[in-house]
N, C-alpha and C positions, 0 to 999 in steps of 0.2 A: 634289137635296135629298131627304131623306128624311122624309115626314108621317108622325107617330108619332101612333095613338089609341089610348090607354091608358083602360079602361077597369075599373071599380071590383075588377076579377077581378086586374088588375097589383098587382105588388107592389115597393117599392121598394126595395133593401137598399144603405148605405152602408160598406165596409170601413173600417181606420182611419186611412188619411190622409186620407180624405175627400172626395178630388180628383175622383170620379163617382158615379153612381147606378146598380146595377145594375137591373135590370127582370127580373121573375121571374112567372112564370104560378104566382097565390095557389090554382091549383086542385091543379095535377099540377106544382109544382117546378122545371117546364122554365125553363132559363135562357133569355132573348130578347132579351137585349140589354142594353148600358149607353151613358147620355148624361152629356154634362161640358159646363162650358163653358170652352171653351177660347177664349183671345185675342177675348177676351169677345163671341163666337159661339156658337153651339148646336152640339157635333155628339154623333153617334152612331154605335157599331157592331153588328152587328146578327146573331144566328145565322138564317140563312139558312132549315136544314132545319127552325125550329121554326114556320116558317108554312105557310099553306095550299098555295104554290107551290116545297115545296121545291125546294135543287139538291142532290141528290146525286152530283150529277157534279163537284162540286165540292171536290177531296182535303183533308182537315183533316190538318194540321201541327202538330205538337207545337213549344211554345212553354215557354220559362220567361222569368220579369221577375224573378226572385229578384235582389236584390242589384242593383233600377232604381234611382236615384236620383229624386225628384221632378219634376225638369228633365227627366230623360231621359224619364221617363214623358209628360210632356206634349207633348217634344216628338216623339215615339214617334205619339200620339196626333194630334196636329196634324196631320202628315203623310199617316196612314194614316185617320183617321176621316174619317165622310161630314157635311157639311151637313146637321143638322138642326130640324125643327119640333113639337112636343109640343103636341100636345090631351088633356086628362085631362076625363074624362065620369066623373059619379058618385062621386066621391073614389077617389083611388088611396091605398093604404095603405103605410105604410111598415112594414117590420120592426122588429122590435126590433131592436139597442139605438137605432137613429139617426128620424131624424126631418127630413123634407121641407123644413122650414123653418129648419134649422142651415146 
């Protein structure tokens, strides 16, 4: 399972199906990760290289979802996403246009 502490520096951005929350570092842009819930669990996936222990040994793969359906998304995500638990310290902000509590 994966403990997530987001702290008031995360940022949260919603796309428009709505289906997860991206997690964006509000200082430098870096992308860090997005969480959903899925089958009404918590999970998350996670860029690796954007933490203190990266893996660079670990090759990135070009990906497209163009043309996912929703079903497939989730269950895309099911599959492959980890167990997760979210602590937010000091208010995490969300982006514009979306909003935390949608």
């Amino acid at each position: 399972m994966a403990h997530l502490l987001l702290g008031p520096e995360a940022w949260r951005y919603r796309f428009g199906t709505r289906s997860s929350d991206y997690i964006l570092c509000g200082r430098c842009g870096v992308y860090l990760g997005a969480v959903a819930e899925i089958g009404g669990a918590l999970c998350a996936t996670l860029n690796l290289n954007a933490f203190d222990d990266p893996r660079p040994d670990l090759a990135a793969v070009p990906v497209s979802y163009e043309g996912e359906t929703l079903a497939e998304k989730r269950a895309r995500r099911k599959s492959r996403w980890t167990p997760a638990a979210v602590q937010e310290t000091g208010g995490v902000s969300s982006a514009w246009p979306c909003s935390r509590t949608e």
